[in-house]
BAVO-985390 format. One record per residue (C-alpha): residue number from 0; residue in three letters; y, x, z. Coordinates in pm, whole numbers, plus 50000, padded with zeros to 5 digits. Layout:
<nodes>
NUM / Ala / Y / X / Z;
...
</nodes>
This chain:
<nodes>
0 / Unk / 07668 / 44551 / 17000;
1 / Unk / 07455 / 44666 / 17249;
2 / Unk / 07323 / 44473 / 17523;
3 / Unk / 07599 / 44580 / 17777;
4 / Unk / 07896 / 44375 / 17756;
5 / Unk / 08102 / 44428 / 17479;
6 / Unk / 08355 / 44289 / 17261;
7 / Unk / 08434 / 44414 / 16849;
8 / Unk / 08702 / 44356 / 16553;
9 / Unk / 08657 / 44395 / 16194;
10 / Unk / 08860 / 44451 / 15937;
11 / Unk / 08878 / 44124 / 15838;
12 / Unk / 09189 / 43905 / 15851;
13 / Unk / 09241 / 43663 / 16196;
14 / Unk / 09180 / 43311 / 16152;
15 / Unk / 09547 / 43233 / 16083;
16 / Unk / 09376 / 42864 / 16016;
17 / Unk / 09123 / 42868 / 16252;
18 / Unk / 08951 / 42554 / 16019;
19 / Unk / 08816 / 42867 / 15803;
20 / Unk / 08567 / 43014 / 16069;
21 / Unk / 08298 / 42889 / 16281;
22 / Unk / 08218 / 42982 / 16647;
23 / Unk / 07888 / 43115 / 16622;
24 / Unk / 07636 / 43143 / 16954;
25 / Unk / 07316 / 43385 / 16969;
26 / Unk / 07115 / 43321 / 17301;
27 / Unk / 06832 / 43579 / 17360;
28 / Unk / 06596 / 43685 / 17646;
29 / Unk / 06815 / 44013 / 17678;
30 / Unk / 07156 / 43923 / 17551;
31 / Unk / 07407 / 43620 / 17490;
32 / Unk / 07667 / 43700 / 17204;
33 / Unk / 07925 / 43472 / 17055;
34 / Unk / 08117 / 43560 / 16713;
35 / Unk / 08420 / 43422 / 16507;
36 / Unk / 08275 / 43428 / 16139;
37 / Unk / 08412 / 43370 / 15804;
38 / Unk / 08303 / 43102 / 15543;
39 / Unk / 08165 / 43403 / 15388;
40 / Unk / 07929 / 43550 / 15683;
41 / Unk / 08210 / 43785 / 15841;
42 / Unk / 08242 / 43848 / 16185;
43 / Unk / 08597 / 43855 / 16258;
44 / Unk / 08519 / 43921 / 16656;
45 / Unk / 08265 / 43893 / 16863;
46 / Unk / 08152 / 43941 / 17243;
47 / Unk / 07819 / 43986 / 17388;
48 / Unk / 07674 / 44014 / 17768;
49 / Unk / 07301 / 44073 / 17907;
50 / Unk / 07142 / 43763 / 17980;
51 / Unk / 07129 / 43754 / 18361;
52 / Unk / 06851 / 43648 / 18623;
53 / Unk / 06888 / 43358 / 18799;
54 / Unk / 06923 / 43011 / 18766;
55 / Unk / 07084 / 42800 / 18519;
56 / Unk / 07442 / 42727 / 18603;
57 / Unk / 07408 / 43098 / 18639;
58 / Unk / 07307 / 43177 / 18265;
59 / Unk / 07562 / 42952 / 18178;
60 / Unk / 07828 / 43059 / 18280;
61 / Unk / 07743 / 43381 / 18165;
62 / Unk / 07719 / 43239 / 17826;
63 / Unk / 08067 / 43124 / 17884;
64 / Unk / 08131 / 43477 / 17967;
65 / Unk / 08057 / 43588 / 17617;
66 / Unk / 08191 / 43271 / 17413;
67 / Unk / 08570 / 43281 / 17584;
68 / Unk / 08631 / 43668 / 17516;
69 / Unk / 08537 / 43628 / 17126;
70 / Unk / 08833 / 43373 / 17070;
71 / Unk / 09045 / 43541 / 17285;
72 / Unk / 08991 / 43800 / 17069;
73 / Unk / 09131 / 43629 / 16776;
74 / Unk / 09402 / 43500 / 16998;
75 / Unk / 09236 / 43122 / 17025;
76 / Unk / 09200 / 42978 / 17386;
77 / Unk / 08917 / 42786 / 17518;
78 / Unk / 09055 / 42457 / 17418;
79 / Unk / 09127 / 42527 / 17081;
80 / Unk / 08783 / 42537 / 16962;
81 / Unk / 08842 / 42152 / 16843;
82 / Unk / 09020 / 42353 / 16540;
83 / Unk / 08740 / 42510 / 16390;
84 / Unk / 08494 / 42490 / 16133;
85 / Unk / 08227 / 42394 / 16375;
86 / Unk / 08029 / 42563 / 16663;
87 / Unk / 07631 / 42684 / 16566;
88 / Unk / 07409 / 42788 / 16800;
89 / Unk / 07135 / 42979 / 16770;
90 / Unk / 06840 / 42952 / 17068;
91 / Unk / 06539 / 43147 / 17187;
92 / Unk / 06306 / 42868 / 17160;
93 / Unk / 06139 / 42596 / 17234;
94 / Unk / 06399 / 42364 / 17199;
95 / Unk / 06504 / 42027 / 17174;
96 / Unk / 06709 / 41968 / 16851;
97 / Unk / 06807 / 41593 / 16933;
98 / Unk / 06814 / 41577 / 17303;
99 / Unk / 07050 / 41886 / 17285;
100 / Unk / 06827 / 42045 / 17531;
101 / Unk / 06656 / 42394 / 17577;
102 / Unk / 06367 / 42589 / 17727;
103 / Unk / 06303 / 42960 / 17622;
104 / Unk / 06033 / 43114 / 17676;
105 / Unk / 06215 / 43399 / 17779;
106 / Unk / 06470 / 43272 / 18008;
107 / Unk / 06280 / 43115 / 18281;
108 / Unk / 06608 / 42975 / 18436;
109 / Unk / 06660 / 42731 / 18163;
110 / Unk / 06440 / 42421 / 18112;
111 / Unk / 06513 / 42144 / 17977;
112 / Unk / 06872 / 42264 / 18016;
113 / Unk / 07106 / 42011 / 17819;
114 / Unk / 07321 / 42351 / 17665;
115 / Unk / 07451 / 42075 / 17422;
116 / Unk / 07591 / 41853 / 17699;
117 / Unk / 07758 / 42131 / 17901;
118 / Unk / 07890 / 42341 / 17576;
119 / Unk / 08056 / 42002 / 17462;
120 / Unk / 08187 / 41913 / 17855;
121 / Unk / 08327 / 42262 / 17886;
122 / Unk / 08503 / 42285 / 17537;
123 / Unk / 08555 / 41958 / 17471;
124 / Unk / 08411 / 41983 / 17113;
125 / Unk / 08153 / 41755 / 16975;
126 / Unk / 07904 / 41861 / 16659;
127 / Unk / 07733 / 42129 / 16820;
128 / Unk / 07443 / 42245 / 16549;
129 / Unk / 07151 / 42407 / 16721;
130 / Unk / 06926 / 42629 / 16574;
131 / Unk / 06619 / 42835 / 16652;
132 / Unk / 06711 / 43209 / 16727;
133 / Unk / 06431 / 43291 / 16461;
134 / Unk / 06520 / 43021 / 16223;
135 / Unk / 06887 / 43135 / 16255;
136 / Unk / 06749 / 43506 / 16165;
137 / Unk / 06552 / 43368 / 15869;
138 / Unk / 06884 / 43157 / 15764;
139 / Unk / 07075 / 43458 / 15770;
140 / Unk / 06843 / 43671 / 15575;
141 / Unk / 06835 / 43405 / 15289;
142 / Unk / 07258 / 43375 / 15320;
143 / Unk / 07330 / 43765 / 15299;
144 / Unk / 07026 / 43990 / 15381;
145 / Unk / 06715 / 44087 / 15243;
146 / Unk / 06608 / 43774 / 15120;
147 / Unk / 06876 / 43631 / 14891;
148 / Unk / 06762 / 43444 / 14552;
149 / Unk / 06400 / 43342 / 14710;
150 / Unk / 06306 / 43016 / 14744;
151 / Unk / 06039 / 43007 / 14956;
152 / Unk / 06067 / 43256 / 15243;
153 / Unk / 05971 / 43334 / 15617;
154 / Unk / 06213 / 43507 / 15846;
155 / Unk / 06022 / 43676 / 16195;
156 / Unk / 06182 / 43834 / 16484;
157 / Unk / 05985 / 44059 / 16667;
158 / Unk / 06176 / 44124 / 16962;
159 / Unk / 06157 / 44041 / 17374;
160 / Unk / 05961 / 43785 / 17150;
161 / Unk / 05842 / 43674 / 16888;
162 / Unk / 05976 / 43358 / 16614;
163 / Unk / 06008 / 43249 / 16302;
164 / Unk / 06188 / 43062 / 16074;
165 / Unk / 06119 / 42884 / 15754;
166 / Unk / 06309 / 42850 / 15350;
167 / Unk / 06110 / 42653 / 15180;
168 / Unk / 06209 / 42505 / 14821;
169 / Unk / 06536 / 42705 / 14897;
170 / Unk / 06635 / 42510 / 15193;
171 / Unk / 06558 / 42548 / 15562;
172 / Unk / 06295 / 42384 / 15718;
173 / Unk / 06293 / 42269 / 16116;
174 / Unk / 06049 / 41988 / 16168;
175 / Unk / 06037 / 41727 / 16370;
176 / Unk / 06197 / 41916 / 16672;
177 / Unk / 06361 / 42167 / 16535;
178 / Unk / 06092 / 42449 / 16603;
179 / Unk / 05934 / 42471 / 16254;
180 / Unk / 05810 / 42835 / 16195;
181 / Unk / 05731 / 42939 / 16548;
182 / Unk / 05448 / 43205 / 16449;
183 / Unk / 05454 / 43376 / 16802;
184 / Unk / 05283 / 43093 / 16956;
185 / Unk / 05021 / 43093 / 16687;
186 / Unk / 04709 / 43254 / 16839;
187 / Unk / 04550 / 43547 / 16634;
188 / Unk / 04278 / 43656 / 16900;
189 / Unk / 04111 / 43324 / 17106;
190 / Unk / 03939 / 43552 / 17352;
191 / Unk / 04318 / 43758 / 17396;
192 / Unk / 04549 / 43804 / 17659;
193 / Unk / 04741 / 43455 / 17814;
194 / Unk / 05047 / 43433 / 17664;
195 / Unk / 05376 / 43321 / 17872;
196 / Unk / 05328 / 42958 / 17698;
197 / Unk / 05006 / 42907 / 17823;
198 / Unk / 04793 / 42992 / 17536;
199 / Unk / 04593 / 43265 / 17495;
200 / Unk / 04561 / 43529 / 17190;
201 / Unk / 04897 / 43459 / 17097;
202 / Unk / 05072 / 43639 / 16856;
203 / Unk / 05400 / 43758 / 17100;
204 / Unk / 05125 / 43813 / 17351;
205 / Unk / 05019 / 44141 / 17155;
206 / Unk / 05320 / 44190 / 16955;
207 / Unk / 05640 / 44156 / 17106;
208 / Unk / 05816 / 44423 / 17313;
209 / Unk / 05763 / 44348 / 17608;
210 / Unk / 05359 / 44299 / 17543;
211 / Unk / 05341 / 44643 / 17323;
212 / Unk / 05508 / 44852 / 17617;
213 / Unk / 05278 / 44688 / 17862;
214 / Unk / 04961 / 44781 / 17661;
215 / Unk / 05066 / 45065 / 17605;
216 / Unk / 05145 / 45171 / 17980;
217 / Unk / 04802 / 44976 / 18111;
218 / Unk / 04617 / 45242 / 17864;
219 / Unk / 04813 / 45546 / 18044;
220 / Unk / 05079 / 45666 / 17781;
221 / Unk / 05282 / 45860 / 17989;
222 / Unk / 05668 / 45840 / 18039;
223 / Unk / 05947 / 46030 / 18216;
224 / Unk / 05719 / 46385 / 18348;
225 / Unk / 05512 / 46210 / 18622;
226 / Unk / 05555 / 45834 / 18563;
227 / Unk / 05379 / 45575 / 18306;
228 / Unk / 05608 / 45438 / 18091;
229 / Unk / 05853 / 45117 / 18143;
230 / Unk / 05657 / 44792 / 18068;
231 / Unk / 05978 / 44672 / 17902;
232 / Unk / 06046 / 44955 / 17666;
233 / Unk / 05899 / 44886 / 17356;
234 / Unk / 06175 / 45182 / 17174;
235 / Unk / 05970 / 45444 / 17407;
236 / Unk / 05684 / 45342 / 17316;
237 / Unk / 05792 / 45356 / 16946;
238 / Unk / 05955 / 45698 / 16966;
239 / Unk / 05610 / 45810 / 17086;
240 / Unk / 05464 / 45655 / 16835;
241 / Unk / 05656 / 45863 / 16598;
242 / Unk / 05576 / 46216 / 16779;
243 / Unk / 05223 / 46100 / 16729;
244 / Unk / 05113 / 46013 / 17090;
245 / Unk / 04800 / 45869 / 17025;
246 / Unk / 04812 / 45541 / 17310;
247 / Unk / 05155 / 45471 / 17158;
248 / Unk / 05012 / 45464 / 16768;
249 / Unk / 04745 / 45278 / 16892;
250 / Unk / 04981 / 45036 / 17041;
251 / Unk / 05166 / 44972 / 16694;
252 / Unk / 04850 / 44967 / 16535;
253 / Unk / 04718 / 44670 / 16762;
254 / Unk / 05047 / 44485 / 16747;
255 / Unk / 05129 / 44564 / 16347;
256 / Unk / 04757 / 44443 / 16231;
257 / Unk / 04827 / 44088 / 16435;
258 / Unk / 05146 / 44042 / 16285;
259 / Unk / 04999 / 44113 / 15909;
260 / Unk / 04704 / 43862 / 16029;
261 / Unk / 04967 / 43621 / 16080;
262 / Unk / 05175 / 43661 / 15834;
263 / Unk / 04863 / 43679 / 15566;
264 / Unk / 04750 / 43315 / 15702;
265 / Unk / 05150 / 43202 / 15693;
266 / Unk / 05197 / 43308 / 15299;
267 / Unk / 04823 / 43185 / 15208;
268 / Unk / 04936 / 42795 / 15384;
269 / Unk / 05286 / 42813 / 15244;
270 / Unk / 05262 / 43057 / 14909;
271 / Unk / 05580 / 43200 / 14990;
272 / Unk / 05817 / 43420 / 14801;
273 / Unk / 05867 / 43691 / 15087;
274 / Unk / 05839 / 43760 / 15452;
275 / Unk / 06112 / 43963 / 15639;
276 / Unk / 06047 / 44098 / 15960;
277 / Unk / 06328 / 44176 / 16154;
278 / Unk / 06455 / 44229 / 16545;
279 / Unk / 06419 / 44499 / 16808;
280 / Unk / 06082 / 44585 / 16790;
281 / Unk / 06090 / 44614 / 16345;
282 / Unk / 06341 / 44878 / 16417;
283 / Unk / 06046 / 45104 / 16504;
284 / Unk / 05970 / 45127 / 16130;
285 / Unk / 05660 / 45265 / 15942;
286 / Unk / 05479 / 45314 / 16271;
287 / Unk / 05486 / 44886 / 16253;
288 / Unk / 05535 / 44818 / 15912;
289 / Unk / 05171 / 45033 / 15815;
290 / Unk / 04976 / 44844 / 16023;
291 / Unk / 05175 / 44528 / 15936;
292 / Unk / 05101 / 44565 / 15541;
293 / Unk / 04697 / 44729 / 15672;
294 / Unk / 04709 / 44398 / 15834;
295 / Unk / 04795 / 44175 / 15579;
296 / Unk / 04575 / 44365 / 15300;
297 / Unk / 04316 / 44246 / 15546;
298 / Unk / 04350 / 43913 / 15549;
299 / Unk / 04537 / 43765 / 15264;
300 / Unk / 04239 / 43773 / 15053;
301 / Unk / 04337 / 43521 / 14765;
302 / Unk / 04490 / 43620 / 14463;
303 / Unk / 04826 / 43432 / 14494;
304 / Unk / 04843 / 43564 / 14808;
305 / Unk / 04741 / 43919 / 14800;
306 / Unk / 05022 / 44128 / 14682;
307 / Unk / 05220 / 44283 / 14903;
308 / Unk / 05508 / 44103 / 15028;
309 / Unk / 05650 / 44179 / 15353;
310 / Unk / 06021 / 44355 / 15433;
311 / Unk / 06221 / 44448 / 15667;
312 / Unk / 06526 / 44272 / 15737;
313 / Unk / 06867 / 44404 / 15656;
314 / Unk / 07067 / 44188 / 15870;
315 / Unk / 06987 / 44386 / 16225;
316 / Unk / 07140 / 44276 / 16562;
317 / Unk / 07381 / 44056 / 16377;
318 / Unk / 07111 / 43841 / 16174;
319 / Unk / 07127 / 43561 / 16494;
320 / Unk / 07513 / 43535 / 16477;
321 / Unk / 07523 / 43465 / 16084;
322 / Unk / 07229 / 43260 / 16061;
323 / Unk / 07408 / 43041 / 16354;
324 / Unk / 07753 / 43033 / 16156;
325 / Unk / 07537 / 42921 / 15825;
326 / Unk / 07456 / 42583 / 15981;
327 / Unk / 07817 / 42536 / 16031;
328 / Unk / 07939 / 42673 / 15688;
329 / Unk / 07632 / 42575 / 15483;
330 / Unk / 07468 / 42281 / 15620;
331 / Unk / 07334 / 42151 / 15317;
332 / Unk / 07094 / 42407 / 15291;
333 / Unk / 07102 / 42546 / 15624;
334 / Unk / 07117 / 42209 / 15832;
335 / Unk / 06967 / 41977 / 15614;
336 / Unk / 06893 / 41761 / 15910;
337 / Unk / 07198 / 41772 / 16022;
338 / Unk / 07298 / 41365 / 16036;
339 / Unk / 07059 / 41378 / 16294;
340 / Unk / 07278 / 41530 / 16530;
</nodes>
């Protein structure tokens, strides 16, 4: 789906017994989506909008705006959501796991918002599982993408910004808040540019899309005839970067090398299995995965650590919405917290 609003069927059977499927929620700094998926990781029907300006009754109810045309798709109303599998959602982060609460990074209209409260006032539903958006990603990788059969495993999105997500011992890990695995807000350069958070050298601050588009624009590539490029379009950038505009490899090459810094000191902490690198921005392909693996050559310097290990995910725009429907279907490996709320 792209980010306008949209709504799509599969060929996959309606929920004739709506107790088989979960309601599945992806909340992002450009879009809000909501899905119907299968026990086995289809998505039956979904809906998606742009995630609006404004304040937070206003993002809200454009979340409702995506959640009510997925089950009318499927011919469930609003109220019937009591007769599903469960409800996941899946957050741009930081969040508050317990408390129910949120406050993106990304979505400056939300914080401290109580999305738990209001989802189970306006449904009626109770047993709302939350979820990072990049621990959903990493979920969903481990469920049915590129990471299947690995035990130990960390799941990025590199996107408006940038997450992460945890498998460890072949079960997801959240800590004590629910934000385990948030490598964007892990700083790779302490004399680097602030980051949104309010920490400097920070990982999304030289790596996600909207940071490589504004590099790349403060160092003069050049967009449309006459005008520098968009500071949100990290794809121009990219496409550049393929017809070998020099600002614009430089760009990937800045942002690529951080990530594979990261990603070396995440897998040399954790000895994990495999990283997979997924979202917007990893669509770009070999102009960010070469300086991604450059990067982690660099870095990961000890043995157990040193061979190659980093893919891209499989999963693409859909990764959020399946690793949100996991929790629901799979919470003994996806949820293992789960009895706390």
């Amino acid at each position: 789906m792209s980010a306008q609003s949209s709504t799509r069927t599969r060929e996959v059977p309606a929920p004739q017994d709506p107790a088989g499927f979960a309601l599945a929620i992806d909340i992002g700094g450009t879009k809000l989506a909501a899905a119907l998926v299968s026990a086995q990781g289809e998505i039956v029907a979904g809906h998606r909008v742009p995630t609006p300006d404004g304040d937070g009754e206003a993002l809200f109810r454009a979340l409702c705006d995506a959640i009510d045309p997925a089950l009318h798709a499927v011919g469930l109303e609003p109220e019937e959501i009591g007769g599903l599998a469960g409800v996941g959602v899946a957050t741009a982060a930081p969040m508050d796991r317990d408390a129910g609460t949120v406050s993106p990074v990304n979505i400056p209209g939300w914080r401290n918002f109580p999305l738990r409260d209001r989802l189970m006032d306006r449904y009626e539903i109770t047993g709302i599982r939350m979820i990072g958006d990049a621990v959903a990603v990493a979920v969903a990788e481990h469920w049915r993408g590129a990471a299947q059969g690995r035990r130990n495993v960390l799941g990025m999105v590199v996107s408006t910004g940038v997450g992460g997500g945890l498998i460890i011992d072949g079960k997801a890990v959240e800590g004590t808040t629910g934000n385990a695995g948030h490598i964007g807000h892990v700083s790779v350069d302490p004399y680097g540019p602030e980051c949104v958070c309010g920490g400097r050298g920070c990982l999304e601050a030289i790596a996600s899309g909207r940071s490589i588009a504004r590099w790349a624009a403060q160092h003069g590539m050049a967009g449309a005839p006459g005008q520098a490029v968009d500071e949100r379009d990290a794809g121009a950038v990219a496409a550049a970067a393929r017809r070998g505009d020099p600002v614009a490899l430089a760009t990937f090459r800045r942002a690529g090398e951080a990530i594979g810094m990261a990603v070396a000191g995440a897998v040399t902490l954790l000895d994990l299995d495999v990283v997979v690198i997924g979202g917007g921005v990893a669509q770009a392909g070999r102009v960010l995965f070469d300086p991604i693996d450059d990067g982690y050559a660099r870095y990961a310097a000890l043995g157990y650590s040193s061979s190659p290990r980093v893919v891209p995910a499989v999963l693409g725009g859909d990764a959020g919405i399946v690793g949100a429907a996991a929790v629901v279907h799979r919470p003994e490996i996806y949820r293992p917290g789960s009895h706390r709320g």
